[in-house]
VOPAGU-2260 file (C-alpha; in pm, 1 decimal, decimal comma):
REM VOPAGU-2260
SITE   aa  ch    i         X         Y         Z
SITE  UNK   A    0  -23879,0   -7682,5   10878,0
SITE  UNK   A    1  -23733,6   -7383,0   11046,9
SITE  UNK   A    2  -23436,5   -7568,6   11210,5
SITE  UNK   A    3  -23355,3   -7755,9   10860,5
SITE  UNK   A    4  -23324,4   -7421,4   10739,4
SITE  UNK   A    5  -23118,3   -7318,9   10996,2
SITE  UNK   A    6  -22900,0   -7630,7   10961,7
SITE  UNK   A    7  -22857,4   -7597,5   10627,9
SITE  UNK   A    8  -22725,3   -7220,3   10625,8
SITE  UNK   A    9  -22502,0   -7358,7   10903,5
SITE  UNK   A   10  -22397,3   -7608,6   10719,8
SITE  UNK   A   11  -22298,0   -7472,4   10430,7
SITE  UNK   A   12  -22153,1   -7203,8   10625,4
SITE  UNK   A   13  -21927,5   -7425,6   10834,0
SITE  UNK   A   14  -21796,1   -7581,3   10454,7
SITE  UNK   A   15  -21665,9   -7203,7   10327,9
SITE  UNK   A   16  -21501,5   -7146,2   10590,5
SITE  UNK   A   17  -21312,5   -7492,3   10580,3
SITE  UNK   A   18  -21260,6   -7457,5   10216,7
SITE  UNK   A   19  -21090,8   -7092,1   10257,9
SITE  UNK   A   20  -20901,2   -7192,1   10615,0
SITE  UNK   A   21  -20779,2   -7485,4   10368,6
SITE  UNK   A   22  -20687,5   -7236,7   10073,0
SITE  UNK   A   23  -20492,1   -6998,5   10315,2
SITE  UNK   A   24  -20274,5   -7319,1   10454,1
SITE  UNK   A   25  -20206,5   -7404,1   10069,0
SITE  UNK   A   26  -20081,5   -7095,6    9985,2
SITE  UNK   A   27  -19848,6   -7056,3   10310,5
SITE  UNK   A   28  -19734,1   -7373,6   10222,1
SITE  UNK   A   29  -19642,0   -7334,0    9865,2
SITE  UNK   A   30  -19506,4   -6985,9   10003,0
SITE  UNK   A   31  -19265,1   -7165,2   10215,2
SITE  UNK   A   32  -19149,9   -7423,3    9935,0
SITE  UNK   A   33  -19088,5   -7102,9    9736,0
SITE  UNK   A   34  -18837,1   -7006,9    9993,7
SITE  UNK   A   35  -18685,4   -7320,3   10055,3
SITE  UNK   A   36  -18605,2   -7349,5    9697,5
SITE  UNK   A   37  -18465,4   -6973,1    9634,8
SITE  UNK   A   38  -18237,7   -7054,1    9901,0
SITE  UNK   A   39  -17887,8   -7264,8    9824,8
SITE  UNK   A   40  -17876,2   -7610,5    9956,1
SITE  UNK   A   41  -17584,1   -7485,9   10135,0
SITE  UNK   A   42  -17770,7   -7223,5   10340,5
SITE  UNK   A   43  -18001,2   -7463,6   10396,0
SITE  UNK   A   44  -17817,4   -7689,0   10554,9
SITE  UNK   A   45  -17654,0   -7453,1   10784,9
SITE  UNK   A   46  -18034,1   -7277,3   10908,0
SITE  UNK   A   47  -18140,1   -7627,9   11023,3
SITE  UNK   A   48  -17781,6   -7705,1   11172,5
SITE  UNK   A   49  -17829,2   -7362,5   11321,0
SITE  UNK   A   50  -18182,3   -7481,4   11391,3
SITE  UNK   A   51  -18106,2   -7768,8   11602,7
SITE  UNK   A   52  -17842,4   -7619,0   11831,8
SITE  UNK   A   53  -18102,1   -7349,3   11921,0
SITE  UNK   A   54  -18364,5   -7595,9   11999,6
SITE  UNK   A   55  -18325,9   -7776,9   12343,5
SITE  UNK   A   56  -18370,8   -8085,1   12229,3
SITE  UNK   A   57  -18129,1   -8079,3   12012,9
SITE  UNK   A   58  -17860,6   -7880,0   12165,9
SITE  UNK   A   59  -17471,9   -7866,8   12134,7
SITE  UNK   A   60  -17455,9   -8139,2   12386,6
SITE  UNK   A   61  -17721,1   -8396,2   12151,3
SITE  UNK   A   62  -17473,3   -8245,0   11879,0
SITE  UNK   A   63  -17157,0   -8363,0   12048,8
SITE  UNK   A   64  -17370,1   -8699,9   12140,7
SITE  UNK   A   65  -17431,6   -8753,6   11766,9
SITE  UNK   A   66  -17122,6   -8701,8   11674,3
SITE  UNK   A   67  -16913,8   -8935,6   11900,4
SITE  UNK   A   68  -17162,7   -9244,2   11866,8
SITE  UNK   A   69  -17192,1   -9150,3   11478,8
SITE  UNK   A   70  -16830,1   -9178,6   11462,1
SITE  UNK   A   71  -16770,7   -9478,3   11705,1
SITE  UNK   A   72  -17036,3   -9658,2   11539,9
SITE  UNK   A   73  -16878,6   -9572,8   11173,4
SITE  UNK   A   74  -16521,5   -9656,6   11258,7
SITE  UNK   A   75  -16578,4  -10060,4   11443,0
SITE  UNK   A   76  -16780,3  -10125,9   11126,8
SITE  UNK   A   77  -16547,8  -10009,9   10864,3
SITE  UNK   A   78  -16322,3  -10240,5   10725,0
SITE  UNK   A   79  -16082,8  -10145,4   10414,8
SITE  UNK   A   80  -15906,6   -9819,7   10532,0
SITE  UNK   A   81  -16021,1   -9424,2   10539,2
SITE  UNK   A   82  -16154,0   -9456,2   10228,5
SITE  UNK   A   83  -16429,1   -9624,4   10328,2
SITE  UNK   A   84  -16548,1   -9422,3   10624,9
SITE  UNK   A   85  -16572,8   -9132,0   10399,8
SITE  UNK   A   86  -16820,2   -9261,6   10194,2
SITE  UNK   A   87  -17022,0   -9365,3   10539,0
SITE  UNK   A   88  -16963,9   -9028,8   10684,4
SITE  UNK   A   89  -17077,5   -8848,6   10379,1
SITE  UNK   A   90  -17412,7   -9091,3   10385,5
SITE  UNK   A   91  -17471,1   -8993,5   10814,3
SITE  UNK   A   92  -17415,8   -8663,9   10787,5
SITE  UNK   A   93  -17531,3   -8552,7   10439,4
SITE  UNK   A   94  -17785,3   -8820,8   10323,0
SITE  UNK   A   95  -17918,4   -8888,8   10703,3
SITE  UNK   A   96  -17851,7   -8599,6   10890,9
SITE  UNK   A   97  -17846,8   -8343,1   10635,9
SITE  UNK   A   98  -17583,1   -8174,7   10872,5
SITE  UNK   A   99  -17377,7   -8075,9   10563,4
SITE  UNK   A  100  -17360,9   -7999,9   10195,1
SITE  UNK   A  101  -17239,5   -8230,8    9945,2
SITE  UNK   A  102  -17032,9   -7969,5    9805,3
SITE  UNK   A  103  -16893,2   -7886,7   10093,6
SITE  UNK   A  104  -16807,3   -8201,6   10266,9
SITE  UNK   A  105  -16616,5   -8286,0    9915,2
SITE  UNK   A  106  -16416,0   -7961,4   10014,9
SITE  UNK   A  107  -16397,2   -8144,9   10380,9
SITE  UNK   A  108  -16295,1   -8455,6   10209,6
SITE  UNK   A  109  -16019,9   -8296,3   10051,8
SITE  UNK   A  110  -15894,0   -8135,5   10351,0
SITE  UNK   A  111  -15859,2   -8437,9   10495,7
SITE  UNK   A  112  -15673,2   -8627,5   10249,9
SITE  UNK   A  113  -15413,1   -8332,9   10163,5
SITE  UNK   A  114  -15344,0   -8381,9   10534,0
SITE  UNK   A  115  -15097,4   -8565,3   10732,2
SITE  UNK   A  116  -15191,4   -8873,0   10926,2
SITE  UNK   A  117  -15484,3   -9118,7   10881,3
SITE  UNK   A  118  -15750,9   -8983,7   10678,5
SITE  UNK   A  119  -15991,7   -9138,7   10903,2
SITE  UNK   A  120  -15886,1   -8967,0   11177,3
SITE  UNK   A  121  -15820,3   -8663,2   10974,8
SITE  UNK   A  122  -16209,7   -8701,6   10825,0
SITE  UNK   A  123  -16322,1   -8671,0   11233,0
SITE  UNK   A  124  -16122,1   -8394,1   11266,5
SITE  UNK   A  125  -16270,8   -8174,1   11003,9
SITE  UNK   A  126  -16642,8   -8301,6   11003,0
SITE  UNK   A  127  -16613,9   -8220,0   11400,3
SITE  UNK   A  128  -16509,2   -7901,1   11378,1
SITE  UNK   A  129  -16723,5   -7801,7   11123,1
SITE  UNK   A  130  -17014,4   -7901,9   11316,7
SITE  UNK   A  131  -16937,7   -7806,3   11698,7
SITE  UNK   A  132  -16597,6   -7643,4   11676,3
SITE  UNK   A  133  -16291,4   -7793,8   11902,4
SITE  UNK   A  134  -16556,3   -7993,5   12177,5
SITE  UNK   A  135  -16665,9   -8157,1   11802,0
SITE  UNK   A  136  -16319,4   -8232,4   11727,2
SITE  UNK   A  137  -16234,0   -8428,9   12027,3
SITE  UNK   A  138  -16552,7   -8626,8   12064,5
SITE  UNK   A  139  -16471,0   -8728,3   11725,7
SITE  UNK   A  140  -16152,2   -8802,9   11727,3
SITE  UNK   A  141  -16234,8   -9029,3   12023,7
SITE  UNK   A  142  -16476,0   -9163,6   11893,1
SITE  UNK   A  143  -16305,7   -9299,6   11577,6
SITE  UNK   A  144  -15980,0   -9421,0   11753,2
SITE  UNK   A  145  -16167,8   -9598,3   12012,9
SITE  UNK   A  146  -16283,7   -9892,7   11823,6
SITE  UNK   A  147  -15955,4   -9956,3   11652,8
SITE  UNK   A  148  -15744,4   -9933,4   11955,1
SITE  UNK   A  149  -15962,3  -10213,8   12145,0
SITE  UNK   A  150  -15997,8  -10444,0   11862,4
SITE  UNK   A  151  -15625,7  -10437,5   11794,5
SITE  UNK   A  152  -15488,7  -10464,6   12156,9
SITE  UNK   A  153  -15745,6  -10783,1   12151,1
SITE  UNK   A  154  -15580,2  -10903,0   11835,3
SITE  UNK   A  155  -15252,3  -10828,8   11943,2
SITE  UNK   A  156  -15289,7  -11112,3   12222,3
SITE  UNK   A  157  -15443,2  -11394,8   11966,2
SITE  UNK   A  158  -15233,6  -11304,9   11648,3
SITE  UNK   A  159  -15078,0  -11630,7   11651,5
SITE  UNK   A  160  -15396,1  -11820,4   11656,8
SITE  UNK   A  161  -15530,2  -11571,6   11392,5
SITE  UNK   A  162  -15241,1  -11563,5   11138,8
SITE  UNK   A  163  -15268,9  -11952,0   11039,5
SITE  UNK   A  164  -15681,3  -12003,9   11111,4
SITE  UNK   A  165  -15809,4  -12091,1   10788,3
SITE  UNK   A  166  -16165,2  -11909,5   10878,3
SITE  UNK   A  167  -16014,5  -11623,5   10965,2
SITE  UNK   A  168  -15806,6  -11590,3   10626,5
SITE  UNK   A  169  -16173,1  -11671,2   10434,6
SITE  UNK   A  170  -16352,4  -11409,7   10584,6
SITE  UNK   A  171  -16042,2  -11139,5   10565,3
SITE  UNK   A  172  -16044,3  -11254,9   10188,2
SITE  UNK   A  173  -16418,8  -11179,4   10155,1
SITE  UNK   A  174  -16395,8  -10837,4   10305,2
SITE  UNK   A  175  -16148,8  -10767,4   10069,8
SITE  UNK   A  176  -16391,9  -10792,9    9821,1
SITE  UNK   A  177  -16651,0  -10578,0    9986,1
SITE  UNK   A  178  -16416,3  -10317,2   10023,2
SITE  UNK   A  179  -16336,8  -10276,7    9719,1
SITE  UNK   A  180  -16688,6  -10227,4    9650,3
SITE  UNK   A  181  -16759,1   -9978,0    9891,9
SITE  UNK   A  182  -16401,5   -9778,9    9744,7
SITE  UNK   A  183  -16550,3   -9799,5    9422,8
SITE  UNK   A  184  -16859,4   -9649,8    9536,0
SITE  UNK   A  185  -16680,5   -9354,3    9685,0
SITE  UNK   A  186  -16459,5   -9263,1    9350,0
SITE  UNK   A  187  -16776,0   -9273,3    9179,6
SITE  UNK   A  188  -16973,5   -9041,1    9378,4
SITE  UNK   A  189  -16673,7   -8805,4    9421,8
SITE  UNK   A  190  -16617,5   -8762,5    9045,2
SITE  UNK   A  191  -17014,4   -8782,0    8980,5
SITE  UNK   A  192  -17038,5   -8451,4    9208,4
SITE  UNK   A  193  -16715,1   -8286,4    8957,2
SITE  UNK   A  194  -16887,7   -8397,0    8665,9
SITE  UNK   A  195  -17206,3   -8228,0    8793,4
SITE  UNK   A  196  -17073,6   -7921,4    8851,8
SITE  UNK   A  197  -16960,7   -7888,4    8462,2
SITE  UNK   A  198  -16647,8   -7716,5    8562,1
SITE  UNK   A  199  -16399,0   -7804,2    8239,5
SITE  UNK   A  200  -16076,3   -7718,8    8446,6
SITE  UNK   A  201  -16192,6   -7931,2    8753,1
SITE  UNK   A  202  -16297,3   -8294,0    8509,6
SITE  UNK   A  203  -15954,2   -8142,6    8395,6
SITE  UNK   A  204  -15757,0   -8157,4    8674,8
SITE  UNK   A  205  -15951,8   -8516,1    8803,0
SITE  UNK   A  206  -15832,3   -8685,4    8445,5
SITE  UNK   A  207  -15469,3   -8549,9    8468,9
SITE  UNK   A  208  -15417,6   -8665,9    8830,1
SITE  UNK   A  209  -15547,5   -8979,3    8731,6
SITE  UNK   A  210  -15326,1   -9069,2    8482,7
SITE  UNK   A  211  -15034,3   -8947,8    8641,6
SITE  UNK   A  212  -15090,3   -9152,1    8961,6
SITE  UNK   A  213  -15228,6   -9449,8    8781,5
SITE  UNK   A  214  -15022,4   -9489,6    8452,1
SITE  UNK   A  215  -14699,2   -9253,0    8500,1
SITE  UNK   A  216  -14646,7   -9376,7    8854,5
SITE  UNK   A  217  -14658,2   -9007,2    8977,1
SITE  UNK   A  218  -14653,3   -8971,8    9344,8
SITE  UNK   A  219  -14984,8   -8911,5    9530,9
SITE  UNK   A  220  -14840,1   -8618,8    9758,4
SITE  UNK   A  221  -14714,0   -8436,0    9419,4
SITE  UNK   A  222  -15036,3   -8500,0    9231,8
SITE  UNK   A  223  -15231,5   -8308,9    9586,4
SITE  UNK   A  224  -14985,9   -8053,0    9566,3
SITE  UNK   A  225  -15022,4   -8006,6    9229,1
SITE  UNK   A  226  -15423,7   -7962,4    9247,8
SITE  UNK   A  227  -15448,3   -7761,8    9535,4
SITE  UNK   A  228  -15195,3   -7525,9    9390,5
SITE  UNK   A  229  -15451,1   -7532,0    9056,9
SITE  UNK   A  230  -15683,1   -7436,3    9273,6
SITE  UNK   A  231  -15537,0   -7159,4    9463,8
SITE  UNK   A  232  -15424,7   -6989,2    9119,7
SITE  UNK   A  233  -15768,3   -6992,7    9048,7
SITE  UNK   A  234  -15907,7   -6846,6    9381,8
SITE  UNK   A  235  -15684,6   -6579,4    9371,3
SITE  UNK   A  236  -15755,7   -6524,4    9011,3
SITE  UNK   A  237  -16142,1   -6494,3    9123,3
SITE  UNK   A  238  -16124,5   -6295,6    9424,6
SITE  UNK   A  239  -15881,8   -6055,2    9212,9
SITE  UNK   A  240  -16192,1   -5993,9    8926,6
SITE  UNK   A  241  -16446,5   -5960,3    9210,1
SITE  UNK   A  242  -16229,9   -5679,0    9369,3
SITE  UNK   A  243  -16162,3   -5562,3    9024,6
SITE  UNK   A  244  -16518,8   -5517,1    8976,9
């Protein structure tokens, strides 16, 4: 009877002190979603970038790593033109990898394709540096020339052969089709970000640049020149009522 007793106390003992252990980890926990969500997505992203460089195991060289076989692997499957590796870069490094903000890898985006030279290439560039500065750049960069270079010096040698093979035109005709797709997919969750950010001068701009390249014929390089000088007017008109107040 007396060790029942004791048992029991023990017992029920043992179950408080589970119960508050359990109530203290709840609260730290909802403490720490609390957090998370006062701080921007953007902030966010750059403490766990931040993060993993610190951490051994993910260090500047598992960075670099990333990055080259990211981009190698990205650029021998891509078929259609830069276009389409910036919708599969966006999906590795902001859906997968959570390496960067949406926002700002539209900004990156843009960058690129106000730039001279492939926008590929140019998308490497930018998404490299952002992520491990000028060792970033040239892994990627290497990375995403690699895989075109060998596949066209191999193509180079059978072109003939290629040129008139009826499979070869099929499947060519095919990916065509696919591309477009994947292009498609790109414009739409570019202008879905603008339209999310409710900014009437920016679904604007997007509208105006449309129709000027698409229906007036306008040239691409004057409708970038165009926006980005839109957008610097602004910036300066911002940064001059932030000093002004």
């Amino acid at each position: 009877m007396c060790y029942s007793s004791l048992w029991n106390q023990w017992k029920r003992k043992n179950q408080k002190q589970n119960k508050m252990n359990k109530k203290k980890s709840d609260e730290k926990a909802a403490g720490i979603n609390a957090m998370n969500q006062n701080v921007p997505s953007e902030e966010r992203v750059q403490q766990k970038l931040t993060n993993q460089l610190a951490d051994g195991k993910h260090g500047r060289g598992q960075i670099l790593r990333q990055l080259f076989f990211s981009t190698l692997y990205l650029s021998a499957f891509t078929f259609g033109g830069g276009y389409v590796i910036v919708t599969l870069l966006k999906k590795k490094f902001v859906d997968d990898l959570h390496w960067i903000d949406e926002d700002e890898m539209l900004d990156l985006v843009a960058i690129a394709q106000s730039s001279p030279g492939a926008i590929a290439v140019n998308g490497a560039i930018v998404v490299g540096y952002k992520l491990a500065g000028v060792p970033g750049v040239l892994v990627s960069v290497l990375g995403a020339i690699l895989p075109p270079f060998v596949i066209i010096t191999a193509i180079s040698f059978f072109y003939n052969a290629f040129k008139s093979n009826f499979i070869v035109q099929a499947v060519l005709t095919g990916m065509k089709a696919g591309v477009s797709a994947v292009i498609i997919s790109v414009v739409f969750d570019m202008a879905s970000g603008i339209v999310k950010s409710k900014d009437m001068i920016n679904l604007l701009i997007m509208v105006i640049v449309f129709i000027a390249n698409y229906f007036l014929g306008v040239n691409v390089i004057w409708c970038i020149l165009g926006a980005a000088a839109v957008g610097a007017v602004r910036t300066a008109i911002r940064l001059h009522g932030g000093a002004a107040s």
